[in-house]
N, C-alpha and C positions, 0 to 999 in steps of 0.2 A: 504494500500500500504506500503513494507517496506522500512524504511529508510536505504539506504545505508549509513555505516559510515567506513572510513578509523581506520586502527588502531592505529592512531597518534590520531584522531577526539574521537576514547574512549581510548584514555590511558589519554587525556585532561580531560573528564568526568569526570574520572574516579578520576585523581588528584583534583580535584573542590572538589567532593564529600568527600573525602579521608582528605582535608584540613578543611573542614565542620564541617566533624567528631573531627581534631585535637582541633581546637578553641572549640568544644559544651564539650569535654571530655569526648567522646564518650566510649564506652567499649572497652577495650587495645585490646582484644584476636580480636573483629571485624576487628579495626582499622590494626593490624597484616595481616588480612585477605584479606585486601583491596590492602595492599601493596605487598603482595609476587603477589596475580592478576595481581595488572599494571607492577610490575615487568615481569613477563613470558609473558603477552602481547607486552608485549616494547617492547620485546627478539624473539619473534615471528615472522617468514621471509614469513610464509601463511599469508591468511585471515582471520579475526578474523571473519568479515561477514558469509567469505564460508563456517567456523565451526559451526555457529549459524545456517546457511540455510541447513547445513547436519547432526544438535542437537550432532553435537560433541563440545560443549561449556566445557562440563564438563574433557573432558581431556587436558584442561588450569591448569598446576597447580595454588589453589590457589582460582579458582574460582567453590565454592562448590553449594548445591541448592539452597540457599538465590539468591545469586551473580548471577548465572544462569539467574533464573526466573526473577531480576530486567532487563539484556540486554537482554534476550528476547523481553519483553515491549518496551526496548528501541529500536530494531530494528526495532518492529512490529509498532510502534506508533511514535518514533522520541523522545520520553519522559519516563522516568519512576517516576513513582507516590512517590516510597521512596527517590532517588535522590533527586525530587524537597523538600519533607519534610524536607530532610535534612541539604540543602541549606539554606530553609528558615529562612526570618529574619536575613541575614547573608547580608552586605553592598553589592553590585555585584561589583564594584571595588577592589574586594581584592583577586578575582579571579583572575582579570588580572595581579595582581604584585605577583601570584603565580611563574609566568615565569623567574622572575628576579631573579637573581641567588646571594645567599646569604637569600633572603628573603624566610622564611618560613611562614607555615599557619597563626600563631600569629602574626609575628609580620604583614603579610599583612593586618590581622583584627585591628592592632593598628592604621596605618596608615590611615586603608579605613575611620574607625572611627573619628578619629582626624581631617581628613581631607574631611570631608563626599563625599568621592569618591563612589559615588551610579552609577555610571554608568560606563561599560566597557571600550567604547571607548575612554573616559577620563581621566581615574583612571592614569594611566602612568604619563600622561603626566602633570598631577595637581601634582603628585607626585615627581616628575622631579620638576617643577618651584618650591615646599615646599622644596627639600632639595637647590636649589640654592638659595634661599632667608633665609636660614640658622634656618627656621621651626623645623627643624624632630630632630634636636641634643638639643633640650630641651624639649622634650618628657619624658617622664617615662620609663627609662630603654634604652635610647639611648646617644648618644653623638656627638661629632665632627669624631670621626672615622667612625660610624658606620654610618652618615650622607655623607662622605666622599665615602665610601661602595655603597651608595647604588646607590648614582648618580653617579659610575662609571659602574656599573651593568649596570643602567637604557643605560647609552649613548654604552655600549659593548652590547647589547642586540639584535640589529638586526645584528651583525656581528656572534654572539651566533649562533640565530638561522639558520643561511644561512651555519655551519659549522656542525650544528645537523642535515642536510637535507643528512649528506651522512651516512650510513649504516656503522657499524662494519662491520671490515673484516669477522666475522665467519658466519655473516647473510648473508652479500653477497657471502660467500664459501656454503651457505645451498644453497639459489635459483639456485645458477648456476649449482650447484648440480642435484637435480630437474629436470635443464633443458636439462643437461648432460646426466642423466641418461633417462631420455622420446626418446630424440634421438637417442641414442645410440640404440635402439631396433631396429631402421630401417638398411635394409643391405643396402642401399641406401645413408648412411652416413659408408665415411672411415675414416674419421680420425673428433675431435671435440675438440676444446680447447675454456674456458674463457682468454678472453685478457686485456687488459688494463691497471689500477691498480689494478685488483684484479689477475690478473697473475704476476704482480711484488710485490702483499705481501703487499701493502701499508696498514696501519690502517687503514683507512677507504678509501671505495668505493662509487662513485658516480652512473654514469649511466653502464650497463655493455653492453660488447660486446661480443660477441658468431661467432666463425668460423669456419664453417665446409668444409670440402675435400669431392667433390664429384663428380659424373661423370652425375649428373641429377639432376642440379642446380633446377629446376622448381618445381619437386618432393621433394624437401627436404623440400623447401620454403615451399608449401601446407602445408607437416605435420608438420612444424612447428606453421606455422600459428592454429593448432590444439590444439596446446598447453592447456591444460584447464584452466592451472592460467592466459591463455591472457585476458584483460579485452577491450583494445581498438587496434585495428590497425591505427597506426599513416602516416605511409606511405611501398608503397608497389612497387617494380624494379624487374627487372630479377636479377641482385644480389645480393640484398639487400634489407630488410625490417625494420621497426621500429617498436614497439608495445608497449604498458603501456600493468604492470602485475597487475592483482588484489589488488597486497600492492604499488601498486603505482609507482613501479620502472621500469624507463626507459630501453629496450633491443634493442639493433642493432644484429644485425643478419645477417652473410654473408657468402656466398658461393663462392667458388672456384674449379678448377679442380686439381683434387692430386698433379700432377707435381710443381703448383704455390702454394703450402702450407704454405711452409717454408718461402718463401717472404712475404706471407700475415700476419702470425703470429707474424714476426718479426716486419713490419710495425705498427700496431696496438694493441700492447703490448707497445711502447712509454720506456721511456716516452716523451713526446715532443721535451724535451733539447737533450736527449740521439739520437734521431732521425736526429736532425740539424747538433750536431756533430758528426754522421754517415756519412751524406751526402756532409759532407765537405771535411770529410778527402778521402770518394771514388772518390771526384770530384779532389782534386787532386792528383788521381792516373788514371785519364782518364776515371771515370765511374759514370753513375747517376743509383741511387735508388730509387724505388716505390715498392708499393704493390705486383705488380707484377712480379719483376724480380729486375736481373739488366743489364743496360743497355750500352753496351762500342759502340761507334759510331753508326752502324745502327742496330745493334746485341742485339735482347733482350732473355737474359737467363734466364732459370725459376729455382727453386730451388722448392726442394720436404721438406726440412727442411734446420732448421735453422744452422747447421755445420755448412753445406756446402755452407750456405749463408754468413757468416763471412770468414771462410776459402778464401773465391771466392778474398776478398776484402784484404786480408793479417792480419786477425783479430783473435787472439784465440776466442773461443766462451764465448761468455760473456751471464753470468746467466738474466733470467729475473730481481731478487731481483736489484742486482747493476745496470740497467738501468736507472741510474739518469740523466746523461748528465754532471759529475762530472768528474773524473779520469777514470771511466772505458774503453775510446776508448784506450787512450794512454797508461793503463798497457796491454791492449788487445795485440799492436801495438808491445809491448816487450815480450809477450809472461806472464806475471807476474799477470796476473790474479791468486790466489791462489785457494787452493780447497775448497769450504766453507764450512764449518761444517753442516754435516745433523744430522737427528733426531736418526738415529740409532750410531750418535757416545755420545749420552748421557746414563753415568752410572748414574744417582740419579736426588734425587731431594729432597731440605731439607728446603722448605718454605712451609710447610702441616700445616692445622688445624685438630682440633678431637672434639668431644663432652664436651671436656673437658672447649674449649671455643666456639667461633660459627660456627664451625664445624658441622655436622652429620654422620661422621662415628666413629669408634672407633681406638684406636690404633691399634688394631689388624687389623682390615680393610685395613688399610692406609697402612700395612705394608703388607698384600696378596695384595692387590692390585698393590703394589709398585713391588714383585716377580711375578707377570701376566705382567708387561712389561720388566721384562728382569734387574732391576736395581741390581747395586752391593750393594746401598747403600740406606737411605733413611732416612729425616731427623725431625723430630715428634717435629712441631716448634708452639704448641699454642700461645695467646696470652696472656700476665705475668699476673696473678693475683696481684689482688691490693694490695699493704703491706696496703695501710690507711683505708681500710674497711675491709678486713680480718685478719690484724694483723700480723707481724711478725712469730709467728708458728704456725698460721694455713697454712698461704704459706709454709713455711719452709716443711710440712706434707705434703703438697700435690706435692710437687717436691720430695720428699724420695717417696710417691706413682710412680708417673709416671716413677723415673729413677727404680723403683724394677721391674716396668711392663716392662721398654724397655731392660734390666740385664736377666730378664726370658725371654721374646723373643731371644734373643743374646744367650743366653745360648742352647735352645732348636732347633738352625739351623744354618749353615753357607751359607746359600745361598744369603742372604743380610742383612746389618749392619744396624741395627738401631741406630742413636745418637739422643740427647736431647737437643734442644733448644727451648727457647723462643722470639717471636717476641713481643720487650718493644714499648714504645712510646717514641718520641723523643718529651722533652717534649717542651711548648713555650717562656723558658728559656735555652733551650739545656740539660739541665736536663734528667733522663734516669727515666722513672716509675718504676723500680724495681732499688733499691743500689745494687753498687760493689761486698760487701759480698755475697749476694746471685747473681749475676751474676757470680762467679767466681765458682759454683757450676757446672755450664752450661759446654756440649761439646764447644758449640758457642750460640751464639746471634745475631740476626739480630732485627737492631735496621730501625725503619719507624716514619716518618711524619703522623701523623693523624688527626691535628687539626693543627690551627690556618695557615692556607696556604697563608694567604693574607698580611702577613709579607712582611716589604719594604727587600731591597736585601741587604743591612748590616747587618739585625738584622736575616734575616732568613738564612744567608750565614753565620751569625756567631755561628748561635745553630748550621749547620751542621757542622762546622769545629770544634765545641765541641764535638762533637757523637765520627767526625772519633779519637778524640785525645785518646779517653775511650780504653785504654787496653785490655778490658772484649769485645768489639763490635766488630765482627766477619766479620758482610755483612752489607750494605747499602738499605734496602728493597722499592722497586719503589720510587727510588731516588730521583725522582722531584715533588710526591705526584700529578700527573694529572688522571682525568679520563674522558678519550675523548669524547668530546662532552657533558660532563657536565661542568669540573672543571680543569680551565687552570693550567700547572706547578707551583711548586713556582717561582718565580725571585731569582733563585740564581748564584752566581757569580762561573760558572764552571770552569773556571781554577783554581780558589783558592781550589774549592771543590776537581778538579782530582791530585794538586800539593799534597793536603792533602793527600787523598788517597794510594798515591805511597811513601811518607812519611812514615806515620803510616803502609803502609802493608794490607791496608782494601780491603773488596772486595768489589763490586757494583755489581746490581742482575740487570739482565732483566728480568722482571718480565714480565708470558706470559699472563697473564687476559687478553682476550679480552680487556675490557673497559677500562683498565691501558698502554699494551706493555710498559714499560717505564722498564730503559732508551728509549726513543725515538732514531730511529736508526741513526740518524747525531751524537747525541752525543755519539753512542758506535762507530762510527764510529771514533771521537776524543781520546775516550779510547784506544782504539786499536793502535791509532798512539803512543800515548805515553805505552803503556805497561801496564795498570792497568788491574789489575786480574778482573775478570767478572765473573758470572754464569750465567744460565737460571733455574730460579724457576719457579712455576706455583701458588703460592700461594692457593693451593687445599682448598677448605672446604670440598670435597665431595670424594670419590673414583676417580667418574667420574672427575673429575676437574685433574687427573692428568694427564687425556689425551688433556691437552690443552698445553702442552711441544711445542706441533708443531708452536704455534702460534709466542713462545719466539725467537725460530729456525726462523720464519721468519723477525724476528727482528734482530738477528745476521747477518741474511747470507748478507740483508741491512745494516748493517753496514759492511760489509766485515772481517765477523772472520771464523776464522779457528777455528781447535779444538783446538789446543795450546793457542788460545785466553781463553778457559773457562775451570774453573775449575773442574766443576763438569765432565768432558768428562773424568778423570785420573781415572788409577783403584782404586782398594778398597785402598789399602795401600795406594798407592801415595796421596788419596783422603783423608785421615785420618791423613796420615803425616802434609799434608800440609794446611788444615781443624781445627781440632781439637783445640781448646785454650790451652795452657801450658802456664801461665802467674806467 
């Protein structure tokens, strides 16, 4: 019989196993192997089951024939035979503090060890009372910080996981996708939109909702229920259904007739706040709102869209993104809603990798791909080789290399500009990984956070106000160093950081990565009040990666920018004018 397993339930495995391998010193290139797998499965919006049950396992990247043949076994049996060998002998409690965030394979093995946490259900929690009895910081290669660390982790841990239960926006843009497109095939559906937070753009997405226009509410509902990724029907109305999808993710599902479209999309797109103060302000102008209309004394009006459903109420139409329940009724009310910058007002984009660091395309790539979307400009930003392991001029050489490579680009087309930077590290004294002299080589520099993020909020509020004072640092690269659902912000003190900013003349990046969007859009929303320059990068490693712009865009348009809000929107000149370092 096979064992159903979710793909949260093997990407766990999967890490156990993966940590196994770290502690025994396993072979790097395997060890590699194991990680780009749970990596692409993480990322995965199907079934990793329904791939196994239809022997499409192998177009996971990542997981080649070894990998394959082990979750086979383990579908088919609940167990696989090399898993278990390689677990073996290994404390079982040190799987469980795999979770905890900070703690990697090792040092779980030091721990499980030290403390012979041999069983699962305990390991935590033994772990928990050794660092509050002041155990773990006289350990071998531990301390008072890092004991400090860990029982902070251990007690944020179920708040952790209850915030990792919601999907990236891009996995929840796949499914509903999917589900969009399955429907769409019927003439029986007019019109079909995702609502909730995954129509206002939020980072992450919980349960989703699905609404469709149609004139044969019953009929849709069946084919719907057809779906093939449905795994359960949870509950079933004439206009309304629930259902769990094979990855586990909750769908609401509702029908309406065309005329009541526009109410219904409006309703159930939220967000909550934005709702209440909808309804307040219609109610004192004589009108209540629902789902279905709206309503002045005994007169209920239907709306086919959403205009004409603000319009109705004396409301400019206010975008899904800005539905907070924040300022948008009342700029609405003024008419002062602005235009919010879309995706086709971006010329460039200048936070790319290449092969050169951990990248996989080449320059050349980066930059035809960069003219397959239309950019003026485009900006070839590796990450700074090391002066202290490579030496002063072997760097030196390899920056004369790459500006000769972007000089013969430039030279051989005028269709888009390539410029030269590098992304440094800021380092855990505010320090910059590559010196001035050779930053001053650079068009620009975009300087990032990539270590030590768990800095108190003076010490890490004061490396950043060192970054912005640096002359040579151009941009501010995913500025609070989070990646959602793994690894919270730093704690830093943003006013001092944005007073810096507008000081110095810096720019600060929304950076589109999925798993980053950072700035987070309240605080571009704060930038924006006060005037600090912005862009939207995508932080590319790949070709493809440069089409993840839309996501930054949806980070903007939530904080309410226009295109005079970001830099990169100005043409080529304008962009280079006011781009460029001259120091």
């Amino acid at each position: 019989m096979p064992y159903k397993m979710t793909n949260k339930e093997v990407v766990l495995k999967l890490k156990e196993v993966l940590a196994a391998m770290e502690v025994k010193n396993l072979d790097r290139f395997r060890v590699r192997a194991y990680q780009i797998a749970i990596s692409s499965i993480d990322g995965l919006t199907s079934s990793v089951y329904d791939l196994w049950e239809n022997g499409k396992l192998d177009e996971i990247p990542g997981v080649g024939a070894s990998l394959n043949q082990h979750l086979d076994e383990l579908f088919a049996t609940g167990k696989a035979k090399q898993f278990d060998a390689v677990m073996k002998d290994l404390p079982e409690g040190m799987f469980s503090l795999i979770g905890i965030r900070g703690v990697g394979a090792k040092t779980a093995f030091k721990l499980a060890t030290a403390f012979k946490l041999n069983k699962r259900d305990t390991a935590i929690e033994k772990a928990k009372k050794a660092a509050e009895s002041g155990k773990i910081r006289v350990l071998a290669g531990f301390g008072e910080k890092s004991e400090k660390d860990i029982l902070e982790s251990i007690e944020n841990l179920k708040k952790t996981k209850q915030e990792s239960s919601r999907m990236l926006l891009y996995q929840a843009e796949e499914i509903a996708n999917r589900i969009l497109e399955y429907m769409n095939k019927f003439e029986e559906v007019k019109d079909i939109k995702a609502l909730g937070s995954l129509r206002r753009r939020a980072s992450t997405v919980g349960d989703m909702d699905i609404a469709v226009a149609t004139n044969k509410p019953k009929e849709v509902t069946d084919l719907f229920l057809k779906f093939p990724e449905i795994d359960e029907i949870l509950d079933k109305g004439e206009k309304k259904c629930r259902v769990t999808l094979k990855n586990g993710v909750q769908v609401d599902f509702r029908v309406i007739d065309q005329l009541s479209f526009g109410a219904m999309i409006q309703y159930f797109t939220g967000s909550k706040q934005h709702n209440v103060i909808l309804r307040t302000h219609a109610l004192s102008i004589g009108m209540s709102l629902s789902e279905y209309g709206i309503k002045t004394g005994d007169k209920q009006e239907v709306f086919s869209n959403e205009d004409d459903f603000y319009k109705r109420i004396g409301l400019q139409y206010i975008p899904p993104e800005i539905r907070h329940g924040k300022e948008e009724v009342e700029l609405a009310a003024r008419g002062k809603i602005p235009r919010l910058v879309e995706l086709s007002d971006i010329r460039g984009d200048v936070h790319t990798h290449t092969i050169a660091s951990d990248g996989v395309n080449s320059i050349k790539d980066m930059v035809n791909a960069g003219i397959d979307l239309g950019y003026s400009y485009i900006g070839i930003c590796d990450h700074s080789p090391s002066v202290q392991s490579r030496g002063k001029y072997e760097v030196l050489g390899l920056m004369q290399a790459t500006r000769t490579t972007i000089e013969q680009i430039n030279d051989s087309q005028d269709i888009i500009r390539v410029l030269f930077g590098y992304e440094v590290n800021i380092l855990s004294d505010g320090t910059l990984s590559m010196p001035n002299e050779m930053l001053k080589k650079l068009d620009y520099c975009v300087a990032s956070i990539h270590t030590s993020f768990d800095q108190d909020r003076d010490v890490v509020t004061k490396r950043m106000l060192l970054t912005l004072e640096n002359p040579y640092v151009t941009v501010i690269g995913h500025p609070s160093g989070r990646l959602i659902n793994q690894r919270e912000a730093c704690n830093l003190d943003w006013e001092k950081v944005f007073e810096s900013a507008i000081k110095n003349n810096k720019i600060l990046e929304i950076n589109a990565q999925p798993s980053r969007l950072d700035l987070a859009d309240d605080l571009v929303a704060d930038a924006v009040k006060k005037g600090i320059r912005l862009m939207i990068n995508t932080d590319a490693h790949s070709t493809g990666d440069l089409k993840l712009m839309k996501y930054g865009i949806d980070v903007a348009r939530r904080g309410m920018c226009t295109k005079e809000n970001l830099l990169n929107t100005l043409s080529r000149k304008d962009f280079v004018d006011n781009f460029v370092k001259e120091v």
